[in-house]
C-alpha positions in Angstrom: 28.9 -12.9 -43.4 27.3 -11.2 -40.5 23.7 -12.4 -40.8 20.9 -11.2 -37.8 17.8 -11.8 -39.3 15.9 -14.8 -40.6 12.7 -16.5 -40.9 12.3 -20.1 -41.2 9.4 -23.0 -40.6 9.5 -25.6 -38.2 7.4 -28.9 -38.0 7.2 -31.2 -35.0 7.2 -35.2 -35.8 3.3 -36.3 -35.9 2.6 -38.8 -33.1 2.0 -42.1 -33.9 -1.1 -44.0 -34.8 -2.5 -46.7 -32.0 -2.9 -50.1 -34.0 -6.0 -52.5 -33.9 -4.9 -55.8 -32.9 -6.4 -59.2 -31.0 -4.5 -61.6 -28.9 -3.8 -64.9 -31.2 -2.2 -67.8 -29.2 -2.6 -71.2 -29.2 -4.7 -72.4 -26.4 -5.9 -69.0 -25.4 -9.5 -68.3 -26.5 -10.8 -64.6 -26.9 -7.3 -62.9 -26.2 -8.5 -59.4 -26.6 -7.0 -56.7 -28.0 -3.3 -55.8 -27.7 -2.6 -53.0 -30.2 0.0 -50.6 -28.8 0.1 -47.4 -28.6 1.9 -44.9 -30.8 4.9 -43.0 -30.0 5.5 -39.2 -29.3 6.5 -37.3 -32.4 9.7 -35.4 -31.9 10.1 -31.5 -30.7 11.6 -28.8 -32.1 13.9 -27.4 -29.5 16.2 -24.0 -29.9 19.9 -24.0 -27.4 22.2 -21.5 -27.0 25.8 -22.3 -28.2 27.7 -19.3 -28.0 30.4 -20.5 -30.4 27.7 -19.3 -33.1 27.5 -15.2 -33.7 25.1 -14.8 -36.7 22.4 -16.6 -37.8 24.1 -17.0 -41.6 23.2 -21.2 -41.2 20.1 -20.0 -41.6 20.6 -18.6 -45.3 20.7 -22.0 -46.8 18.1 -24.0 -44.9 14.8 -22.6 -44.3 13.0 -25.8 -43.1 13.3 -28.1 -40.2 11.3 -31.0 -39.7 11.3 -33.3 -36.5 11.1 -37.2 -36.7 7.5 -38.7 -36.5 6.9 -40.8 -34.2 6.3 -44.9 -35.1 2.9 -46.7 -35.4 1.9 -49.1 -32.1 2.7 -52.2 -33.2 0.5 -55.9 -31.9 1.3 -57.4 -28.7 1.5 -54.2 -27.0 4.6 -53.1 -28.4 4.1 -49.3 -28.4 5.5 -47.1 -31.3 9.3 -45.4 -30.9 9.4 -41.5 -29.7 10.7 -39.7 -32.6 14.3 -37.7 -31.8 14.1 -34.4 -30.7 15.3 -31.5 -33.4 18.2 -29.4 -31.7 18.4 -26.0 -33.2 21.2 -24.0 -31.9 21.2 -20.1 -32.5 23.4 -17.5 -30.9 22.7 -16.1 -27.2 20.4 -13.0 -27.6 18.0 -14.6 -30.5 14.7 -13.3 -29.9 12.5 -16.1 -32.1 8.8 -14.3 -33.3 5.6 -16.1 -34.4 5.7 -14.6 -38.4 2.4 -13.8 -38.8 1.3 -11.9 -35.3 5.0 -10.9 -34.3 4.3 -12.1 -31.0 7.5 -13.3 -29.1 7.9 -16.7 -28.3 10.8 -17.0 -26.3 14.2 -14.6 -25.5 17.4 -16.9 -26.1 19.6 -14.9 -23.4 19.3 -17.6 -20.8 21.2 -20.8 -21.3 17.4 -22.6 -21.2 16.4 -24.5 -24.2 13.3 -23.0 -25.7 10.8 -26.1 -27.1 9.3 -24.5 -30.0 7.1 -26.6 -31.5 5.7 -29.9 -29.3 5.7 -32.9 -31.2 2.1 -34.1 -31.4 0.6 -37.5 -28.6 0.8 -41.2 -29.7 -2.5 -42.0 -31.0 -4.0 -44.7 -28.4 -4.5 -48.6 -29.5 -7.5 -50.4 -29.0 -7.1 -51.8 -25.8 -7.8 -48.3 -24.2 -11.4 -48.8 -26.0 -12.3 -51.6 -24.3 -15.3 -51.4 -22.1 -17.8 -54.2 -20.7 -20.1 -53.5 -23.3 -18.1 -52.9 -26.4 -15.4 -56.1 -25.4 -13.9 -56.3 -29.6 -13.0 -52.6 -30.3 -12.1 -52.5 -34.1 -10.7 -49.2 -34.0 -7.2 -47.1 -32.9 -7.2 -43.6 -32.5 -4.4 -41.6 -34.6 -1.5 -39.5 -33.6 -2.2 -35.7 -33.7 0.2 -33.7 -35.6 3.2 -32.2 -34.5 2.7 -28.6 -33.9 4.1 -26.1 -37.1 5.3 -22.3 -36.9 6.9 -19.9 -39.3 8.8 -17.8 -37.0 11.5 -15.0 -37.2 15.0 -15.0 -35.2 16.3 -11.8 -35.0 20.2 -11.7 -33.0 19.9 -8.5 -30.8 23.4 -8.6 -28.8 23.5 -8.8 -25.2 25.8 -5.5 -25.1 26.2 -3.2 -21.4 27.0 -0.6 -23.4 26.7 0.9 -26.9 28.9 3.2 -28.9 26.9 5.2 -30.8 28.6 8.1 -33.5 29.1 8.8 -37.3 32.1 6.9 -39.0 35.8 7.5 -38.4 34.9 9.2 -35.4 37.0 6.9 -33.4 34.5 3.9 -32.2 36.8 1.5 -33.3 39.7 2.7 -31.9 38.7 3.4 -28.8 36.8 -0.4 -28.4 40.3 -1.8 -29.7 42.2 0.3 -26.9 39.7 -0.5 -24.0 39.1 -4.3 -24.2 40.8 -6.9 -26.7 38.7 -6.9 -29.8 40.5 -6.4 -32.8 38.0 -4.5 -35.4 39.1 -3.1 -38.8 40.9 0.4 -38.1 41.0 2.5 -41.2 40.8 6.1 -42.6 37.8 5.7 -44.4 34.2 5.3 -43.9 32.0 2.3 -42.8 35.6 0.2 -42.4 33.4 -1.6 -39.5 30.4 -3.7 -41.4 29.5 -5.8 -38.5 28.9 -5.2 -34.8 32.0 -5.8 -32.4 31.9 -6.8 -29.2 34.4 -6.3 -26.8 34.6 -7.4 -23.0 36.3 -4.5 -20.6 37.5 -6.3 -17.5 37.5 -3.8 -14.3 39.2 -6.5 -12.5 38.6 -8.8 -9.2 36.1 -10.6 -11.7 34.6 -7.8 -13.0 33.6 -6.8 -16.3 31.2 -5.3 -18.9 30.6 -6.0 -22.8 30.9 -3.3 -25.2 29.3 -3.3 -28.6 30.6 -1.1 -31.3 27.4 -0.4 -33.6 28.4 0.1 -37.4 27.3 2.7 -40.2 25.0 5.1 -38.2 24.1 8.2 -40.2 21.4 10.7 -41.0 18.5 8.9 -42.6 19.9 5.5 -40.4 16.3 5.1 -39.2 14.7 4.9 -42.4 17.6 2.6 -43.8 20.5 4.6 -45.2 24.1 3.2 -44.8 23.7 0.3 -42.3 22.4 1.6 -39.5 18.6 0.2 -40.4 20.4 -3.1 -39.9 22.2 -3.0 -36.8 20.2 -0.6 -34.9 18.6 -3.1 -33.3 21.5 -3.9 -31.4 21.4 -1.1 -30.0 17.6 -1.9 -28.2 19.2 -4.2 -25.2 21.8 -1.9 -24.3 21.7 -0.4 -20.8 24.0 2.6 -21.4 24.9 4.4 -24.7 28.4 6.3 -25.2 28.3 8.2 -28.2 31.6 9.3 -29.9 32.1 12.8 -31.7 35.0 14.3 -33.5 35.9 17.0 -31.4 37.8 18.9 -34.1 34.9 18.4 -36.7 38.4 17.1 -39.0 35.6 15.8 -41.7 33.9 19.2 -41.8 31.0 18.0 -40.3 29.8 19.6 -36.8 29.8 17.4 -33.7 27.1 19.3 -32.3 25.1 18.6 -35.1 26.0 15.2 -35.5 24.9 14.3 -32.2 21.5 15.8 -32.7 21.6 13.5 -36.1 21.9 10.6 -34.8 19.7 10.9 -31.6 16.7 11.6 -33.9 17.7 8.6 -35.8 17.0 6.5 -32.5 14.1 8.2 -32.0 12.8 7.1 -35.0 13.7 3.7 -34.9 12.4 3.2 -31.2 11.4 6.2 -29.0 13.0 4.3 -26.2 16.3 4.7 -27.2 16.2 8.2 -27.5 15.5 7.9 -23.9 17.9 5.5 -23.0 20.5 6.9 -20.7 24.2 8.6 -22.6 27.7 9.8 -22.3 29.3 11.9 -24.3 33.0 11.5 -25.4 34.8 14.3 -27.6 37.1 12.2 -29.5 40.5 13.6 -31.6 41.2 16.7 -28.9 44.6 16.8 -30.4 43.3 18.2 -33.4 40.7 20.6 -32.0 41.2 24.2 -31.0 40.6 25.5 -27.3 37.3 27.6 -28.7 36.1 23.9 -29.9 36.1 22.2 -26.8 34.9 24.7 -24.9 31.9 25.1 -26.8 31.4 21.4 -27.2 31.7 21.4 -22.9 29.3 23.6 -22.8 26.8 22.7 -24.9 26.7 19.0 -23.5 27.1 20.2 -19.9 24.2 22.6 -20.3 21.8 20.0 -21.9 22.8 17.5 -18.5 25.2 14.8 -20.1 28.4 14.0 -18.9 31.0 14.6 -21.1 34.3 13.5 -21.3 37.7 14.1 -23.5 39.8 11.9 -24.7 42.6 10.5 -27.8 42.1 7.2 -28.5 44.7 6.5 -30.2 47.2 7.1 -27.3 45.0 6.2 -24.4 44.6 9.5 -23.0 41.3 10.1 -21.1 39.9 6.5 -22.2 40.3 5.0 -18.4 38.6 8.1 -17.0 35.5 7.3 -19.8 35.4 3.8 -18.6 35.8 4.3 -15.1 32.7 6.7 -15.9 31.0 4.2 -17.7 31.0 1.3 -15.4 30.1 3.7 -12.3 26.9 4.3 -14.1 26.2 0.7 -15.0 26.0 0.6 -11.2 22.9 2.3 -11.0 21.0 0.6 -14.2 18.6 -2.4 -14.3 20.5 -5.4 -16.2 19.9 -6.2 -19.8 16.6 -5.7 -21.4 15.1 -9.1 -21.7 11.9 -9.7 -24.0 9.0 -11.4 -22.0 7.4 -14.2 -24.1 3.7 -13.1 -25.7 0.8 -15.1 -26.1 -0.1 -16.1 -29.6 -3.6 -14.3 -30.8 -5.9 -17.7 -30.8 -8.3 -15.5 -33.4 -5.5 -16.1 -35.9 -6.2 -19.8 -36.4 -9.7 -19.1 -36.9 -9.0 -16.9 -39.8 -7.2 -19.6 -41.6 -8.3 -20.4 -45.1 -8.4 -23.9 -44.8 -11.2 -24.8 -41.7 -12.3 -28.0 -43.5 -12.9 -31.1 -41.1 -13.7 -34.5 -41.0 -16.0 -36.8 -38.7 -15.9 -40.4 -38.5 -18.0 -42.6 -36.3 -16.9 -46.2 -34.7 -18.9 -48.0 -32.6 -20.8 -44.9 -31.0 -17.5 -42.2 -30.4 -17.4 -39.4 -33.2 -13.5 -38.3 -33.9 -13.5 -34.7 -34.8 -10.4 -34.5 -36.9 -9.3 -30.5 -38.2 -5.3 -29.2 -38.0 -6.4 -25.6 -37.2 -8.9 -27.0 -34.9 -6.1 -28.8 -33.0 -3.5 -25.4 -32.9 -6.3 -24.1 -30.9 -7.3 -26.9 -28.7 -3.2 -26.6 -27.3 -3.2 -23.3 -26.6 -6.4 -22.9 -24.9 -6.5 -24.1 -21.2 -9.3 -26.0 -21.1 -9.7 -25.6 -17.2 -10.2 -21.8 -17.2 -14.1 -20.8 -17.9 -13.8 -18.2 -20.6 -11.0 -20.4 -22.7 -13.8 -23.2 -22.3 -15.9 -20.9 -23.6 -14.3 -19.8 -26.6 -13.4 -23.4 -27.6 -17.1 -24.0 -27.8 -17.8 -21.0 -29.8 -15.2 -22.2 -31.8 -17.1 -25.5 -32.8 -20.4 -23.7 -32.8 -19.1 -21.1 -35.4 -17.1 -23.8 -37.2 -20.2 -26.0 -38.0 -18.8 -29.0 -36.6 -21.5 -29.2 -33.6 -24.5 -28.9 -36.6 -22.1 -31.7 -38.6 -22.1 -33.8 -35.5 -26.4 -33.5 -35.1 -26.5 -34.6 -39.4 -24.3 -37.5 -38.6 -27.0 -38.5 -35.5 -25.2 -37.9 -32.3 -27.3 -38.3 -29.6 -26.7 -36.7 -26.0 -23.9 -38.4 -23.7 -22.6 -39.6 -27.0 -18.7 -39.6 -26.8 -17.3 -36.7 -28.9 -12.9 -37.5 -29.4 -11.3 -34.2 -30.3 -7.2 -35.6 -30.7 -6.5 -35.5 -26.8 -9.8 -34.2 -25.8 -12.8 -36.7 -25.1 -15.9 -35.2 -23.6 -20.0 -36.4 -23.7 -22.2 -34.5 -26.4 -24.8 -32.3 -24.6 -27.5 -30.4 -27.1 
């Protein structure tokens, strides 16, 4: 089954905690402590393997959850990294924060995409050793892995796209051009799923072809299947768009042109824009009177048009030739530039409970949503800075702090930020 959507969650592995631990050997008086640290919790990283060419794995498992990483043990014996999770998706899976829609990465590269970090090793007592506070009785957790709900969506990384109303010859003409083998039949919507076909120009040149299934009218508001696999469509550079020259279903090319092109319009203004060329297909069965009006109409509105049988080859190199001369001239494939997640969103979340406890004068400041924010803001620029301390001020964690008796140059431990209290 061709599948190109899903949404699923990932978790990264939560960090270890630091352990509390003293030196206890024979002959050695006041050993100090030794607790290790924790380890690294694993990350949730997306590949590429292009032996995959839907995302139907994704029907059946809707969670993935990274290894944690293990406790610091005595000694100082830090805790185990957990494993990395490898999640592989097809080439052209554009993965989406659920929630804002923002794009977090464009799978078209063969770079793997980490996803979701796995949260820090909490630290062990030794690193809270100071001249005055020699015994430190306390660790500092792990922080959590980091967790999304996102959206893959497979847009195919096509050259070109066929565009046209069923049994107008798509089909036929990909299987003639290049060696995919789609379903040929004399009936509609025989092609269900997008097929791709590679047309080799030779010396080591080439260009893919996608053949996009089940466009007709009402496609952009879901009818048949073009809702589905328009979308395919959006990374195309060129579009060819097949009509039945001799209208042999009683439907008007002309018209079923204009169709189709307001059905891209609706779906995404862009492709309406996107540069075409027009093949008449089936000239064996139209009249001279058909194809001259069908030349003249696309030749007046600026389009190149071509002729051609499929079936028997005739005028199909000329349309390729045509196609790959224009390819020339366009920018590559469309790739989608990654967006930053809207930091507002995490302070909207329904749950902004937090706890404080104190040892031996440092206040840990423990919240989740608190900590989403804290990685994505960059601490060094002077208006994230900003916000993160609006953040704590609107939270009430800064009026929490004053009830539990901070003083100023108190330490205040935020997961992996430390910094000294100033009122």
């Amino acid at each position: 089954m061709f599948v190109d959507i899903a949404k699923i969650k990932i978790k990264a592995g939560n960090g270890g905690n630091g352990c509390v631990s003293f030196r206890r050997e024979k002959y050695v008086a006041a050993g100090g402590p030794d607790g290790g640290d924790g380890g690294r919790g694993g990350s949730v990283v997306f590949k590429v393997d292009d032996n995959l060419t839907t995302l139907s794995d994704f029907r059946y498992k809707r969670k993935y959850v990274a290894p944690n990483g293990e406790d610091g043990k005595g000694g100082r014996k830090n805790g185990k990294s957990g494993e990395d999770l490898i999640i592989y998706v097809p080439r052209g899976t554009v993965i989406r924060e659920a929630e804002s829609g923002a794009v977090m990465a464009d799978m078209s590269s063969s770079e793997p995409f980490v996803a979701a970090k796995g949260g820090r090793g909490g630290w062990g007592n030794p690193h809270f050793a100071t001249p005055t506070r020699q015994v430190p009785r306390f660790a500092k957790d792990g922080t959590p892995g980091e967790e999304w709900e996102v959206s893959l969506e497979l847009k195919l990384l096509a050259d070109v796209g066929l565009l046209g109303f069923p049994n107008v010859g798509k089909s036929t003409f990909i299987s003639v051009v290049s060696e995919a083998k789609p379903i040929i039949a004399d009936y509609h919507f025989t092609t269900i799923t997008p097929v791709l076909g590679v047309i080799s120009m030779g010396e080591g040149n080439s260009f893919v072809m996608a053949d996009i299934p089940g466009l007709i009218e009402g496609a952009g508001d879901g009818v048949g299947l073009g809702h589905e696999f328009l979308r395919h469509v959006e990374r195309c550079r060129l579009l060819v768009h097949i009509v039945d020259a001799a209208g042999s279903e009683g439907r008007d090319p002309i018209s079923d042109f204009e169709i189709i092109n307001e059905e891209l319009k609706k779906f995404n203004p862009e492709l309406a824009e996107r540069p075409q060329i027009v093949a008449a297909n089936k000239i064996d069965l139209a009249t001279d009177e058909q194809l001259q009006r069908l030349r003249d109409y696309f030749e007046g509105l600026g389009y190149e048009y071509y002729e051609m049988c499929a079936p028997i080859s005739h005028g199909t190199t000329e349309l390729v030739n045509a196609v790959w001369n224009r390819l020339a001239e366009l920018p590559p494939i469309k790739q989608y530039e990654a967006e930053s997640i809207p930091l507002e969103m995490y302070e909207k979340a329904d749950n902004k409970g937090f706890t404080i406890e104190v040892e031996d004068g440092v206040y840990f400041v423990k919240a989740d949503w608190l900590l989403k924010i804290l990685q994505r803001c960059d601490l060094d620029d002077y208006e994230s800075l900003q916000y993160f301390q609006r953040v704590l001020i609107s939270s009430g964690i800064i009026d929490a702090l004053r009830e539990k008796g901070i003083n100023e140059g108190d330490t205040v431990s935020i997961y992996d930020l430390e910094f000294d209290f100033v009122n």
